[in-house]
Kinemage of the C-alpha trace (Angstrom):
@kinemage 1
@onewidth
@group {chain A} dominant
@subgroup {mainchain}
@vectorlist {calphas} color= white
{ca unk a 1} P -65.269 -40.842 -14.257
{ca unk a 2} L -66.591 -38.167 -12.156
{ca unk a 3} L -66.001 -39.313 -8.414
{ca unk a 4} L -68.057 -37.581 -5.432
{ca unk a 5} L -66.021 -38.221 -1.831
{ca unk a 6} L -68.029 -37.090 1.182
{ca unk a 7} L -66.141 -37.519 4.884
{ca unk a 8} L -68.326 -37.938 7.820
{ca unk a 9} L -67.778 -36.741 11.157
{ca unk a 10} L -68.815 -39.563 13.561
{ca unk a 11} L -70.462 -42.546 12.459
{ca unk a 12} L -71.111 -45.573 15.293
{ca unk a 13} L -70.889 -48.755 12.720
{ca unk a 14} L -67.530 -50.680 12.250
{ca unk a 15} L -66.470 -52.319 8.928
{ca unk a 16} L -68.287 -55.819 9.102
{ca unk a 17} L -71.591 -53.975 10.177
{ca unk a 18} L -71.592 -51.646 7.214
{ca unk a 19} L -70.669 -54.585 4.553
{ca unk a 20} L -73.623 -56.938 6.235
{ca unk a 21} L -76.077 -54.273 5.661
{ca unk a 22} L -75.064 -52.896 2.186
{ca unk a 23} L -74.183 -56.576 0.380
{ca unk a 24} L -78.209 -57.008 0.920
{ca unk a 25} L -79.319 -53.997 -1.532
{ca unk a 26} L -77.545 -55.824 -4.376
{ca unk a 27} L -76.709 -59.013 -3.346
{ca unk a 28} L -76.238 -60.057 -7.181
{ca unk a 29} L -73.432 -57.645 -7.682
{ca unk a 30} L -69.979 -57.950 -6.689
{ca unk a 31} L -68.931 -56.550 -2.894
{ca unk a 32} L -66.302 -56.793 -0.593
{ca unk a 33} L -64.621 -56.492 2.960
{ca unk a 34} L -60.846 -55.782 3.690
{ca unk a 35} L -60.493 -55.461 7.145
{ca unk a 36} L -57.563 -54.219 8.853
{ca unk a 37} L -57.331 -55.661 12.897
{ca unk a 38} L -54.225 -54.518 13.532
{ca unk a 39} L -55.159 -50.252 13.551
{ca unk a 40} L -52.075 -48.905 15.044
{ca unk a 41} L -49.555 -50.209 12.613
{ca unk a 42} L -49.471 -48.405 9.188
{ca unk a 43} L -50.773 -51.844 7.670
{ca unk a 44} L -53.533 -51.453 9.494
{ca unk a 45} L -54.703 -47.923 8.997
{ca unk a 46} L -57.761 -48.420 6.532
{ca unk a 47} L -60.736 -50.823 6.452
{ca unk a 48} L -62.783 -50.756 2.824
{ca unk a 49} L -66.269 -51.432 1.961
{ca unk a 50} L -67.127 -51.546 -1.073
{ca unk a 51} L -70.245 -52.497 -3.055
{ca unk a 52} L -72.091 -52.379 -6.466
{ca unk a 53} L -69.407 -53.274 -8.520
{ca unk a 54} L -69.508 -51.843 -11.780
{ca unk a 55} L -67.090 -54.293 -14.102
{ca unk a 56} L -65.276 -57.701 -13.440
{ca unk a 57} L -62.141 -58.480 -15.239
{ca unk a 58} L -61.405 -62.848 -15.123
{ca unk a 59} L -58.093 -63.600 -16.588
{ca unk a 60} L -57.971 -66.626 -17.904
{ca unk a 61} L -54.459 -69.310 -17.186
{ca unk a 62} L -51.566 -69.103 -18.359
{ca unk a 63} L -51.716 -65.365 -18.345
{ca unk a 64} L -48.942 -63.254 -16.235
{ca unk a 65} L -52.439 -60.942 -14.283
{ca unk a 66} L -49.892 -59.128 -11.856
{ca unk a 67} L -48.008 -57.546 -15.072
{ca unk a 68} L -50.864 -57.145 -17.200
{ca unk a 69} L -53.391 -56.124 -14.349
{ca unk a 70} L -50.358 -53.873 -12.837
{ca unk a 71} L -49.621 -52.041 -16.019
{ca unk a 72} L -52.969 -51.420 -17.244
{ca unk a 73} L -53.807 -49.541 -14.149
{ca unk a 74} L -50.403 -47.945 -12.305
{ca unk a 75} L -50.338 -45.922 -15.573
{ca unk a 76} L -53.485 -44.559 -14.787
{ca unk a 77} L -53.419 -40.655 -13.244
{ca unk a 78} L -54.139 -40.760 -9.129
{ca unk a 79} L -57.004 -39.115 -8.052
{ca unk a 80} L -56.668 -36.522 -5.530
{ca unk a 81} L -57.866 -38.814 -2.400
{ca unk a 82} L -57.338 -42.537 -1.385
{ca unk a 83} L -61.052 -42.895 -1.225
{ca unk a 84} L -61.529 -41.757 -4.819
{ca unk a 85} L -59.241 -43.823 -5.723
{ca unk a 86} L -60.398 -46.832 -3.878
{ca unk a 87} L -63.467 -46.249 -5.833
{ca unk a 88} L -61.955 -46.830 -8.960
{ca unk a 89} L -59.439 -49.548 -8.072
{ca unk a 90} L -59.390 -53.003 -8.980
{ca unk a 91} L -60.173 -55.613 -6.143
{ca unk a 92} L -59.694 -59.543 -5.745
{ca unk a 93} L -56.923 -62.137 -6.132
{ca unk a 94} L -54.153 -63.313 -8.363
{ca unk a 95} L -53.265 -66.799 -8.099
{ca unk a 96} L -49.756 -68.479 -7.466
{ca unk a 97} L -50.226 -69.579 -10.894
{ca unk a 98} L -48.297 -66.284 -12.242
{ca unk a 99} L -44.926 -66.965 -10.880
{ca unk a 100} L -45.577 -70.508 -12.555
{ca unk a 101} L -45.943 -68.831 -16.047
{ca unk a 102} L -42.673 -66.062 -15.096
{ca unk a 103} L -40.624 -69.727 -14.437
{ca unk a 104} L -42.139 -71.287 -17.304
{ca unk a 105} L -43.790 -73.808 -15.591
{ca unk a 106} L -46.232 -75.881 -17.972
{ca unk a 107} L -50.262 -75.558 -16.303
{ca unk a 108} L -52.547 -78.206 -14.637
{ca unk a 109} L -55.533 -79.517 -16.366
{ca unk a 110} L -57.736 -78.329 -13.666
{ca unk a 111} L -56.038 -74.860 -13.434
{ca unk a 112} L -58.333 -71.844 -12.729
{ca unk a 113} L -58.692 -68.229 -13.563
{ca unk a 114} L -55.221 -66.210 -13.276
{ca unk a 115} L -56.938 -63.989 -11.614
{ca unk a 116} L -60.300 -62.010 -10.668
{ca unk a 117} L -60.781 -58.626 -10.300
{ca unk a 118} L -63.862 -56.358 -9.353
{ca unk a 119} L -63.211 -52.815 -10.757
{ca unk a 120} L -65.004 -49.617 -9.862
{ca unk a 121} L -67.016 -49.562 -6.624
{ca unk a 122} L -69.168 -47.488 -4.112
{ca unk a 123} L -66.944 -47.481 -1.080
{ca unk a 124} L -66.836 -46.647 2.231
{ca unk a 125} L -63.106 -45.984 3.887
{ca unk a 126} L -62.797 -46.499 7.250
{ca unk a 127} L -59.676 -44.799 8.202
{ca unk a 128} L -58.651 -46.208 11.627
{ca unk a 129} L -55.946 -43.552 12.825
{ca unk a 130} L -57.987 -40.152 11.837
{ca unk a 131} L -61.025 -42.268 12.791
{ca unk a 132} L -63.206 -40.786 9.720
{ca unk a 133} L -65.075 -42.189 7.981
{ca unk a 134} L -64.963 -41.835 3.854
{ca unk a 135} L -68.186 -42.444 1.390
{ca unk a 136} L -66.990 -42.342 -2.253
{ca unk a 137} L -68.501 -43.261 -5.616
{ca unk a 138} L -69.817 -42.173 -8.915
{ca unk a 139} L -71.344 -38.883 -9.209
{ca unk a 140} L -73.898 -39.995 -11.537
{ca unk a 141} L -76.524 -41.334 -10.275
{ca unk a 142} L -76.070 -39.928 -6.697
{ca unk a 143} L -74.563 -42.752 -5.276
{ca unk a 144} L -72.545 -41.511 -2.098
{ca unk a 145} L -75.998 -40.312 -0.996
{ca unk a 146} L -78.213 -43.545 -1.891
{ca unk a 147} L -74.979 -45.680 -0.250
{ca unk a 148} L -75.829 -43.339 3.126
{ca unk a 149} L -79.379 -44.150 3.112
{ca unk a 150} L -78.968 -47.867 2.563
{ca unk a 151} L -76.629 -47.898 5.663
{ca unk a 152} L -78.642 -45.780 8.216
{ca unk a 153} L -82.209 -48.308 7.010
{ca unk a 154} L -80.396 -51.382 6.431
{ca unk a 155} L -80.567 -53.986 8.963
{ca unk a 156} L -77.146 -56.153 9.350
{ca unk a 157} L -78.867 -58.778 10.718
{ca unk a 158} L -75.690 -60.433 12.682
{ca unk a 159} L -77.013 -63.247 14.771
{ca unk a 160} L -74.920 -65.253 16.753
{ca unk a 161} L -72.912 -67.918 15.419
{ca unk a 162} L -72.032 -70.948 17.248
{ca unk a 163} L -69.423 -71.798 19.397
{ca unk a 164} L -68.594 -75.139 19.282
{ca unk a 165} L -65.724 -76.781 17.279
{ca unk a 166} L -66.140 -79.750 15.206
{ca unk a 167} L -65.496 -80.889 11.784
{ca unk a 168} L -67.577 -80.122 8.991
{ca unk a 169} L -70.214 -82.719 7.377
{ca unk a 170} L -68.940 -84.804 4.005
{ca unk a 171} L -65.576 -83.586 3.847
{ca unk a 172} L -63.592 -84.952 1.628
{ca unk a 173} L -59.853 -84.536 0.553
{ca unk a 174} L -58.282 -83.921 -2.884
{ca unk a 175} L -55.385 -86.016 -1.691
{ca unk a 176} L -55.483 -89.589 0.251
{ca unk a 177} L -53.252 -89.915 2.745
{ca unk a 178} L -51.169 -92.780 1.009
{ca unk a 179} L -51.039 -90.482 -2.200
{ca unk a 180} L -50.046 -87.453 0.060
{ca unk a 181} L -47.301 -89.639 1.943
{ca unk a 182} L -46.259 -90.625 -1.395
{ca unk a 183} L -45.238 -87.452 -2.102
{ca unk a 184} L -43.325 -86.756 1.137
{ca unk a 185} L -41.642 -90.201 0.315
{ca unk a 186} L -40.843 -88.846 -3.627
{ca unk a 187} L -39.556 -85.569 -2.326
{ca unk a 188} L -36.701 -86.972 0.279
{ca unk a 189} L -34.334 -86.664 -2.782
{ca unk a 190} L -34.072 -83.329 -3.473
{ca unk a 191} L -33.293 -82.136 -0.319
{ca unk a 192} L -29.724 -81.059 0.272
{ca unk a 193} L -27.235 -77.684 -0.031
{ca unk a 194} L -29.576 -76.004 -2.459
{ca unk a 195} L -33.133 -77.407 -1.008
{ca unk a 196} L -34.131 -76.781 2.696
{ca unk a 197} L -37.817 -77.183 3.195
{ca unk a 198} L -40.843 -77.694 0.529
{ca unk a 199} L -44.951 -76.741 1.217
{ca unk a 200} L -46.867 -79.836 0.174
{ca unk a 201} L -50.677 -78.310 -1.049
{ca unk a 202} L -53.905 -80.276 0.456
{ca unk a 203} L -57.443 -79.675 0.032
{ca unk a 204} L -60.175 -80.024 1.627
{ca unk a 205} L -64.154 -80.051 -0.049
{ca unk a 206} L -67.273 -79.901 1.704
{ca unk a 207} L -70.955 -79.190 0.323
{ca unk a 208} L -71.947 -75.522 0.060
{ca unk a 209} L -75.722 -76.119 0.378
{ca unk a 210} L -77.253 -73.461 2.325
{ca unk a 211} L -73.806 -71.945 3.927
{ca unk a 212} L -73.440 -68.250 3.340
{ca unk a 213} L -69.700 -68.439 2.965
{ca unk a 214} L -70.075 -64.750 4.750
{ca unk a 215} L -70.785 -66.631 7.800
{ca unk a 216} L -67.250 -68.571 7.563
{ca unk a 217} L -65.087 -65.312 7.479
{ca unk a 218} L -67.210 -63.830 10.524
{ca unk a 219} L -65.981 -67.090 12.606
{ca unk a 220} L -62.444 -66.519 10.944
{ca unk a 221} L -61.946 -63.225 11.817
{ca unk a 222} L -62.648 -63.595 15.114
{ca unk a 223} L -59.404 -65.615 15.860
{ca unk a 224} L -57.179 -63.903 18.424
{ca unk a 225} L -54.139 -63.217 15.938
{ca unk a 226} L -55.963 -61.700 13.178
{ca unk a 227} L -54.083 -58.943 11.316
{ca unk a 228} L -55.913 -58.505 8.040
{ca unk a 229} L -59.069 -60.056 7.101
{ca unk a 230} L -60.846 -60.551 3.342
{ca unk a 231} L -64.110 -61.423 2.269
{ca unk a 232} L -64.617 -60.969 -1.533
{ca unk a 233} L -67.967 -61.842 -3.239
{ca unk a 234} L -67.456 -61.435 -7.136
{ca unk a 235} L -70.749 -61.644 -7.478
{ca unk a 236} L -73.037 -63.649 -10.191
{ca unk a 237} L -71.586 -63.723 -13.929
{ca unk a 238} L -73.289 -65.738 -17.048
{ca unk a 239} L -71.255 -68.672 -17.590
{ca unk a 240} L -68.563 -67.930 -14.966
{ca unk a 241} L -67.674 -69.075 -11.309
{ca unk a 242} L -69.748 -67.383 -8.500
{ca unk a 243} L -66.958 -67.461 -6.333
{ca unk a 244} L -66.262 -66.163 -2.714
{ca unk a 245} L -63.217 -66.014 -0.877
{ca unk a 246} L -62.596 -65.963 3.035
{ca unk a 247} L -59.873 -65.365 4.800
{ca unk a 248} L -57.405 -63.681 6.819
{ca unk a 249} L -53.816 -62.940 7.212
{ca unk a 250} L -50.665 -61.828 9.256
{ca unk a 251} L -48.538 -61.197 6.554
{ca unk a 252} L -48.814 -57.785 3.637
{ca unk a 253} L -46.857 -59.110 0.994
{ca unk a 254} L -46.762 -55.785 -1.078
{ca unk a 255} L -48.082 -52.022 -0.020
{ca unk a 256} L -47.426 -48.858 -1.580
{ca unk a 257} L -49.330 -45.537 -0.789
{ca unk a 258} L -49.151 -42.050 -2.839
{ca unk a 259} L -46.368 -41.039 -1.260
{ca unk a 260} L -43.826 -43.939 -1.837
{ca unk a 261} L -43.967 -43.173 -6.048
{ca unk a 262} L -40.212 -44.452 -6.027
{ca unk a 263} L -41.379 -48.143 -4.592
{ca unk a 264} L -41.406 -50.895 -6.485
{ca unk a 265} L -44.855 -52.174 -8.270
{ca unk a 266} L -47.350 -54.895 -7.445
{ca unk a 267} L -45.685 -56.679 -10.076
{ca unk a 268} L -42.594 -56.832 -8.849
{ca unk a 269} L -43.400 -57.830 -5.360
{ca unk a 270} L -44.387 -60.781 -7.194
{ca unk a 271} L -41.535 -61.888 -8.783
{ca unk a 272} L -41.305 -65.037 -6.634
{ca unk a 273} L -43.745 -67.341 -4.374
{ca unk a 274} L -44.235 -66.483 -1.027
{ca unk a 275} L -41.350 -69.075 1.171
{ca unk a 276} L -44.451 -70.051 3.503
{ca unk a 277} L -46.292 -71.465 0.857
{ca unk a 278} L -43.836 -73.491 -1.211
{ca unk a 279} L -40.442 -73.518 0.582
{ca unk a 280} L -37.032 -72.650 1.174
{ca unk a 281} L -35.232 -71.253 -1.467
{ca unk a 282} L -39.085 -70.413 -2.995
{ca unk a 283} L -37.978 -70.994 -7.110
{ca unk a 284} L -35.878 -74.064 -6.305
{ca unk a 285} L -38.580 -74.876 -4.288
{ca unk a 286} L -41.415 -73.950 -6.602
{ca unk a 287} L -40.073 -75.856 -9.146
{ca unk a 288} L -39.643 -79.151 -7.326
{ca unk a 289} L -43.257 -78.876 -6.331
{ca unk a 290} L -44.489 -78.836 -10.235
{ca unk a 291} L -43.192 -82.303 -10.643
{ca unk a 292} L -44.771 -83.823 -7.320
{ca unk a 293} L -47.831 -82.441 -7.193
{ca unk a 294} L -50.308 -83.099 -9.610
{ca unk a 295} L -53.287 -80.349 -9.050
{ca unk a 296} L -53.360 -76.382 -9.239
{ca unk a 297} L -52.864 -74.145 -6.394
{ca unk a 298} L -56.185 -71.875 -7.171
{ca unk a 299} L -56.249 -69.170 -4.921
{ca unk a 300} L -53.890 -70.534 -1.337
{ca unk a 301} L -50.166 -68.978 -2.023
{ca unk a 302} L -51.467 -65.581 -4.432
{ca unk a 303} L -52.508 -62.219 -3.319
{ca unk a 304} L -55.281 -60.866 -2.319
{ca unk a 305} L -56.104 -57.186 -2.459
{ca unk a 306} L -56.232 -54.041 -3.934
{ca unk a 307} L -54.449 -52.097 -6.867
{ca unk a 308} L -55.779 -48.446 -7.186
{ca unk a 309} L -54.754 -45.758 -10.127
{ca unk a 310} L -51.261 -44.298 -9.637
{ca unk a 311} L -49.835 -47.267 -8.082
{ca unk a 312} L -51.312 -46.934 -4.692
{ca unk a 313} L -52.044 -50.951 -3.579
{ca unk a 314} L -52.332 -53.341 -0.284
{ca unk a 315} L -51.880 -56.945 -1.088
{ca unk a 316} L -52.097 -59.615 1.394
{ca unk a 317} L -50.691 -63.466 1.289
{ca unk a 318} L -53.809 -65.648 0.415
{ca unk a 319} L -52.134 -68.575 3.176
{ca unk a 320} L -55.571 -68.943 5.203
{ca unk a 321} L -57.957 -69.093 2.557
{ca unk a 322} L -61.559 -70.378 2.486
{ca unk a 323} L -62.934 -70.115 -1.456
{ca unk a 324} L -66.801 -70.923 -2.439
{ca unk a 325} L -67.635 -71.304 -6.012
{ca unk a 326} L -70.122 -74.170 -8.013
{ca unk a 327} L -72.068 -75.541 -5.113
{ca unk a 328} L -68.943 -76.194 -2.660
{ca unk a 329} L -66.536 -74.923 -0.465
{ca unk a 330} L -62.494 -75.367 -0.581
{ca unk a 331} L -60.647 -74.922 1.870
{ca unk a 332} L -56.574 -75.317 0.756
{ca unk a 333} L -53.390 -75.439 3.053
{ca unk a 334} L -50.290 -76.525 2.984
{ca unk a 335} L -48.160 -78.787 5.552
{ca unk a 336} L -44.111 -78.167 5.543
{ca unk a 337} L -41.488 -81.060 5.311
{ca unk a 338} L -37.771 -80.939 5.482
{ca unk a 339} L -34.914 -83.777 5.141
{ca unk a 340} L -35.386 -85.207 8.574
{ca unk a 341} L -39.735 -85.099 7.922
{ca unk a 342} L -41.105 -88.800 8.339
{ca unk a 343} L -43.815 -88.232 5.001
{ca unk a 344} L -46.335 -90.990 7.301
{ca unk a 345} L -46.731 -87.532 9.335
{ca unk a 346} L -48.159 -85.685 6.532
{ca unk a 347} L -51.724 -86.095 6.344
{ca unk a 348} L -52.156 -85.754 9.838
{ca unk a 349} L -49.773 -82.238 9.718
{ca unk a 350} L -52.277 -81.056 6.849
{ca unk a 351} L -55.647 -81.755 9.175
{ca unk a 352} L -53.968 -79.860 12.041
{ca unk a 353} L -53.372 -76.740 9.660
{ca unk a 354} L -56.847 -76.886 8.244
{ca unk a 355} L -58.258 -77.041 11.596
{ca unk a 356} L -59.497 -73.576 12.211
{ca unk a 357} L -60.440 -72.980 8.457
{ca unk a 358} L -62.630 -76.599 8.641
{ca unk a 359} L -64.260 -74.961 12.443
{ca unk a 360} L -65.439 -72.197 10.719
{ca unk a 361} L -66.686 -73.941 7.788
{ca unk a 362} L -68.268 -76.387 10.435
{ca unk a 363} L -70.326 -73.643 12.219
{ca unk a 364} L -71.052 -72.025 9.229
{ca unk a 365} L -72.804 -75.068 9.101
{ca unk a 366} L -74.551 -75.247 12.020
{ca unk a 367} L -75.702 -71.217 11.628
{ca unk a 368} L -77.454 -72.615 8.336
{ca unk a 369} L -79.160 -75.428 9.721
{ca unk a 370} L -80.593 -72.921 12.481
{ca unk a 371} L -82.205 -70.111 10.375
């Protein structure tokens, strides 16, 4: 595909500005933010835009997305630019669930996609440390230019959110309490030489009804230690989930730019679980988790990000996660227990870390109510 990059020499939006106005001139497509906080550190160089979505890819479970999503597109020839490249990369998640299938780990019944991808995009690439500003997209069809106009007449609309913290109306938990202390209780066994520490999973659900989940990563992003921040709308699909993701993140679990050809893949940087998210050592761990819990891991412990042509990629750990899809909103975390853990302390470990998450979900709330 013939790709049209156009640089700009000063432009006076930031990321979230850009994505609030263009997400309205299509708002049944797929679109996305990755936001980098963090601009002086090489993690944090570039913030993407990107909008009209041409294809989505859902892998169904049971399938190993990394390597299949990895190999169909590292083969692929790099364009000459990032940007151009960006504009044909695939964007969205892969869940925890493929390091299940690479350990042979039988699925959940309730187990979701492997993965979701958006592929092909308009985008605009906000380069932080040569502050330019990148439009990119198909030539066909003059899109760089129509992406322009929609972004100097587009109103973002912004208004203020509320302040005030509080816990969202008719929440409810996957897990009671006395199941989730169960657990802790089950897992005081396997701890010894070979098993230091285990992540026990908890959900939270709460209503969508007339939340724009948009509103939840605006309050989540504004959080003082923000590094990376995500919101990915894969927009409406016949017979599919409408989901939306929120989140943000301190750690980059995998990135590789043009010039690193001799790193390893995307694939490969997800040979095991992330040690937050599961425990200490993260197989033993992993596997001891399959036989005490009894629901999937959706989204909370994958990847989310971006895996371009060539190999060039930026994924993030999916650890503070806020997901939207048929008419509610999830919000998963996970609460860590050792040997000397007293389980009874679970549940009320697993509120604290869903605290900020459940905030923003709670004034995302409130901003509804008001409009």
């Amino acid at each position: 595909m013939d790709i049209e990059v156009r640089t700009l020499d000063a432009f006076d939006l930031d990321a979230l500005s850009v994505y609030a106005r263009l997400r309205r001139y299509a708002p049944e497509r797929g679109s996305y933010l990755l936001e980098s906080r963090a601009h002086k550190s090489p993690e944090g160089r570039y913030s993407v835009v990107g909008y009209r979505v041409r294809t989505r890819d859902l892998m169904p479970p049971g399938v190993d997305a990394w390597q299949y999503q990895a190999t169909n597109i590292e083969r692929e020839p790099a364009p000459e630019s990032f940007a151009a490249a960006l504009a044909l990369a695939a964007v969205g998640y892969v869940s925890p669930s493929c390091v299940n299938v690479r350990q042979k780990l039988p699925l959940f019944r309730d187990e979701g996609p492997a993965a979701q991808f958006m592929v092909g995009a308009t985008v605009v690439v906000f380069d932080h440390q040569e502050r330019t500003v990148t439009v990119a997209g198909p030539r066909q069809g003059n899109l760089v230019e129509r992406c322009l106009w929609e972004i100097e007449n587009g109103s973002d609309a912004l208004t203020d959110l509320p302040t005030s913290d509080g816990a969202p109306g008719e929440m409810q938990a996957m897990i009671s309490d006395e199941a989730l202390t169960g657990r802790g209780t089950r897992a005081k066994p396997y701890f010894g030489e070979e098993l230091t520490s285990l992540v026990m999973a908890q959900c939270y659900f709460v209503p969508l009804g007339k939340v724009d989940p948009f509103d939840i990563y605006r309050v989540l992003r504004g959080a003082p230690d923000v590094v990376h921040g995500y919101y990915v709308d894969f927009g409406a699909v016949m017979h599919g989930p409408d989901t939306r993701i929120a989140g943000i993140a301190g750690d980059t679990v995998h990135q590789r730019r043009r010039s690193e050809t001799s790193s390893r893949s995307v694939s490969d940087a997800f040979q095991t679980p992330h040690p937050s998210t599961v425990g200490e050592p993260p197989l033993i761990a992993n596997r001891v988790l399959r036989k005490l819990e009894t629901h999937a891991r959706p989204i909370w412990g994958g990847g989310v990000g971006y895996l371009c042509p060539g190999g060039e990629a930026a994924f993030v750990l999916a650890n503070e996660v806020v997901s939207a899809e048929f008419g509610q909103i999830a919000v998963n975390v996970g609460t860590c227990m050792n040997a000397d853990t007293d389980p009874a302390t679970l549940p009320a470990a697993a509120r604290a870390a869903a605290a900020r998450s459940l905030s923003a979900v709670h004034k995302a709330q409130q901003a509804a109510r008001s409009s």
